[in-house]
C-alpha positions as CSV (number, residue, x, y, z in Angstrom):
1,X,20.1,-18.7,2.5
2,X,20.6,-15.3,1.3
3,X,20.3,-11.8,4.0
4,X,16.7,-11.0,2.2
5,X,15.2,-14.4,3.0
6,X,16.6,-14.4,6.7
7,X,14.7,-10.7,7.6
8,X,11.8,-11.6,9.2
9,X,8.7,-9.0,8.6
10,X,6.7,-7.8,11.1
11,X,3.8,-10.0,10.7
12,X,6.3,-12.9,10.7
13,X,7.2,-11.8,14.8
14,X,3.8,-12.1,16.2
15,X,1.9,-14.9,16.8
16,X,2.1,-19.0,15.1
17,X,5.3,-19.4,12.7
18,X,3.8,-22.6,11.6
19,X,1.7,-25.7,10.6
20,X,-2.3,-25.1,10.4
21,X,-1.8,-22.0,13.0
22,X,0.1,-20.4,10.8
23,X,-1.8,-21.0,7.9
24,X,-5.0,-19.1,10.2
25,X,-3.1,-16.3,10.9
26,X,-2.2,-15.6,7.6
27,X,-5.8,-15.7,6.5
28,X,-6.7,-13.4,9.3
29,X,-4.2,-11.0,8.0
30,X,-5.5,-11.4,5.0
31,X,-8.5,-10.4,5.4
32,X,-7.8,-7.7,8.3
33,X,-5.4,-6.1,5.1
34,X,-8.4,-6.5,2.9
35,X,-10.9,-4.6,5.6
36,X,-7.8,-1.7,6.6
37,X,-7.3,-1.0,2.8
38,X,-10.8,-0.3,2.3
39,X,-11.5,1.6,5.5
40,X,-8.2,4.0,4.4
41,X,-9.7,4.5,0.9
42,X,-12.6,6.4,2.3
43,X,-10.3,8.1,4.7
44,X,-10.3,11.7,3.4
45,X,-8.5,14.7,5.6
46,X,-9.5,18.1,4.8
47,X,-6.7,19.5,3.3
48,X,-4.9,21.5,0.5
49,X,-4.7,21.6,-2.1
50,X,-6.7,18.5,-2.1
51,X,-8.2,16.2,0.6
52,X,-5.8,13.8,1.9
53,X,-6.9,10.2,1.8
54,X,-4.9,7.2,3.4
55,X,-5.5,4.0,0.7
56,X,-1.5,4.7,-0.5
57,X,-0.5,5.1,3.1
58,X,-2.0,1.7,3.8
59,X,-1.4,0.0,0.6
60,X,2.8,0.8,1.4
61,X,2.6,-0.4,4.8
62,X,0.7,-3.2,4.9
63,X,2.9,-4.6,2.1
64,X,5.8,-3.6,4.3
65,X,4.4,-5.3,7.3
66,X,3.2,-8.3,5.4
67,X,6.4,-8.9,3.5
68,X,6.2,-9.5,-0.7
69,X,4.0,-12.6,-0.3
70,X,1.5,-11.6,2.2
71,X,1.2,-8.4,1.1
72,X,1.1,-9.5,-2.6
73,X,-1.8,-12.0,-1.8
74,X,-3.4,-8.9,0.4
75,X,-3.5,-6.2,-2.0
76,X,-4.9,-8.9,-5.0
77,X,-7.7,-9.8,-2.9
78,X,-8.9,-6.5,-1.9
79,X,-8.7,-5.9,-6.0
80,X,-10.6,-9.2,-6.4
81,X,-13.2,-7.6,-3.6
82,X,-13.4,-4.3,-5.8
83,X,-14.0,-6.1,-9.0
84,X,-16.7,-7.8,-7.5
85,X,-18.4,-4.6,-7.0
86,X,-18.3,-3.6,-3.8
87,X,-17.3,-0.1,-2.8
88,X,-14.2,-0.1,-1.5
89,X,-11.7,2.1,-3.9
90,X,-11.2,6.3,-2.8
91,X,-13.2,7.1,-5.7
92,X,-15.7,4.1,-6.2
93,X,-19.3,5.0,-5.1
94,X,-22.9,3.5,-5.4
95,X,-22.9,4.7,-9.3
96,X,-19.2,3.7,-10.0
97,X,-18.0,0.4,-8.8
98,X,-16.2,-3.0,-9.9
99,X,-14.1,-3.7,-13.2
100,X,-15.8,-0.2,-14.8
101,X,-14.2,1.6,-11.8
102,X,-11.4,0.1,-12.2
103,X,-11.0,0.4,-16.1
104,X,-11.2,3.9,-15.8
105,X,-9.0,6.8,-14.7
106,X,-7.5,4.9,-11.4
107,X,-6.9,2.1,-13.2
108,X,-3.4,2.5,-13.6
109,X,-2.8,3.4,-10.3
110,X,-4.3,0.3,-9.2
111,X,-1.9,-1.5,-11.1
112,X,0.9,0.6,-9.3
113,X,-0.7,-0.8,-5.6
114,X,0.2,-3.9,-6.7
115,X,3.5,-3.6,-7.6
116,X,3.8,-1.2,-4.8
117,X,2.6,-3.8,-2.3
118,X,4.9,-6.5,-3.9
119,X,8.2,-3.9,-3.6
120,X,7.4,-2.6,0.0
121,X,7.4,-6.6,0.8
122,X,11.0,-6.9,-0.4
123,X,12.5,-4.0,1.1
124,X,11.3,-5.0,4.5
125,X,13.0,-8.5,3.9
126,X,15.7,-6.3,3.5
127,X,15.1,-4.8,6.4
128,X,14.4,-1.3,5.4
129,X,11.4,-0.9,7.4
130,X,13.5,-0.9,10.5
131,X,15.3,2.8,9.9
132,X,13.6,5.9,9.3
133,X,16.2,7.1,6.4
134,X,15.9,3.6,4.5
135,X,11.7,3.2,5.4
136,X,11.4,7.0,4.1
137,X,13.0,5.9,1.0
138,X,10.9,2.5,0.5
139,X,8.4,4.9,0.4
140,X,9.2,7.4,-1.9
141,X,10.1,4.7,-4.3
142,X,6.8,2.8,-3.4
143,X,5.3,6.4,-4.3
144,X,7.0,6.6,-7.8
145,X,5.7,3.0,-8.5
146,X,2.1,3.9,-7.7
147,X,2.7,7.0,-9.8
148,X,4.5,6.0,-13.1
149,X,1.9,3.5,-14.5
150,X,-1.1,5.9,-13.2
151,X,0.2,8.7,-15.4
152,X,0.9,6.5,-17.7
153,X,-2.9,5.6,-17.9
154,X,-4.1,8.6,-17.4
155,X,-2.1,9.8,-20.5
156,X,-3.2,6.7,-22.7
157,X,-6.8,7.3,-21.6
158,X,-7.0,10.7,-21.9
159,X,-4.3,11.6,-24.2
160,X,-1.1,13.6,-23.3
161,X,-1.8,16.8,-25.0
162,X,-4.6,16.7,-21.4
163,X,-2.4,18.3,-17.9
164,X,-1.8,15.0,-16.9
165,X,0.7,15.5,-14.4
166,X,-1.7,18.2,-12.8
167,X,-4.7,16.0,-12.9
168,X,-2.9,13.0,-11.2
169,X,0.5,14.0,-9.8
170,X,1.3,17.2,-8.3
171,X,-2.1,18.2,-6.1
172,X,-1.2,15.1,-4.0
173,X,2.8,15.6,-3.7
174,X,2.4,17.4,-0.2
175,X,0.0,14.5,1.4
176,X,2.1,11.9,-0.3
177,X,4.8,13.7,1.5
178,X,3.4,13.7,5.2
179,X,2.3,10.1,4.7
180,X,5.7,9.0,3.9
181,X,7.1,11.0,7.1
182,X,4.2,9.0,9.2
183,X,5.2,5.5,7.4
184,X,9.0,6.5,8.6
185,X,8.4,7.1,11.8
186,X,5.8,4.2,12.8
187,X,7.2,0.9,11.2
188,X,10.9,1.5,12.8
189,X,8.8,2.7,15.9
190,X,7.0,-0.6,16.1
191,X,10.1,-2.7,15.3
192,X,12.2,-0.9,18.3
193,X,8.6,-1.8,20.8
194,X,9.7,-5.7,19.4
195,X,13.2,-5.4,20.5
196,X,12.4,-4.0,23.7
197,X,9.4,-6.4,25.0
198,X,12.3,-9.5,23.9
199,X,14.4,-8.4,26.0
C-alpha cells in the first residue's frame, strides 16, 4: 500500500468506516457538499476591488476534506444540480441558469472546480492538509487550476485581443489570497482538535 492511500482524510475520521453505514454517510456528505457549495456561491463580502464570494473557498476544501473520490463525486453532482437549472452558481440567477450558464463565460472555471476538487482530494491523501505551509500551497495550486482553463475560456470565448486577465484574474487575486490564508489555518486546525480528542 503506498503513503497516499494510507492518509486518511478528514471525512474518513468521523463517523461509520464501513458496510451500508458507510455507504449513508457518504451520501450525507454528498449531499451536505452539494447544499455548502451552493450556499458559498451566493456568499458575496463587500470588498475591493470586487466582492468576495466563498464558492472557490468551498470548492478547495470540501475536496480537501472529502479526499479525491468524495470530493470528485461532490463537486459533479452539484454541477449535475446546476445543469438542471437550479440557481446555485455565483453568477447564475432567475434569467441565467443551467447548461446556458454554464456554456458561458464561467464555464471554464467550472471545469477548473473539478479538477480543483479532484487535486485538493490527493494532496490531503498526502497529507498536506495537516500543515499550514503545505495546505497554503494546495491551495494556491488549487487556485492556478481553477484559473488556467477559465482564462483559457474566457480567451476562446471572447478572444484574446479582449483584457482577459483583467476581466477574470487579477480583481480577485487579493480575496483568493485571504481565502487561501483561512483554508491554511482551519483544515490543520481541525486535524490538531482530532489528535487531541484521541488522546
Amino acid at each position: 500500500m503506498s503513503t497516499i492511500e494510507a492518509r486518511p482524510v478528514l471525512s474518513e475520521v468521523f463517523g461509520p468506516s464501513e458496510g451500508a453505514a458507510l455507504r449513508i454517510k457518504q451520501v450525507v456528505l454528498v449531499l451536505a457538499g452539494i447544499a455548502a457549495l451552493a450556499i458559498a456561491a451566493k456568499i458575496r463580502i463587500p470588498m475591493w476591488p470586487v466582492p468576495l464570494t466563498m464558492g472557490t473557498f468551498a470548492v478547495l476544501t470540501i475536496g480537501a476534506a472529502y479526499g479525491p473520490r468524495l470530493g470528485l463525486a461532490t463537486i459533479l453532482g452539484y454541477m449535475a444540480v446546476g445543469a438542471l437549472g437550479f440557481n446555485v452558481f455565483a453568477g447564475s440567477s432567475a434569467e441565467n441558469y443551467g447548461l446556458a450558464y454554464m456554456t458561458g463565460g464561467t464555464g471554464g472555471y467550472l471545469v477548473g472546480y473539478v479538477l480543483a476538487a479532484l487535486a485538493l482530494g490527493v494532496f490531503a491523501r498526502a497529507g498536506w492538509d495537516r500543515s499550514m505551509g503545505r495546505m497554503a500551497a494546495a491551495m494556491l495550486i488549487g487556485n492556478a487550476i481553477i484559473y488556467i482553463p477559465g482564462l483559457l475560456w474566457l480567451g476562446q470565448l471572447y478572444g484574446w485581443d479582449q483584457p482577459i486577465l483583467a476581466w477574470g484574474l487579477t480583481p480577485f487575486l487579493l480575496g483568493d489570497a485571504l481565502k487561501l490564508a483561512l483554508a491554511a489555518l482551519l483544515l490543520p486546525a481541525v486535524w490538531k482538535m482530532v489528535g487531541e480528542a484521541r488522546v
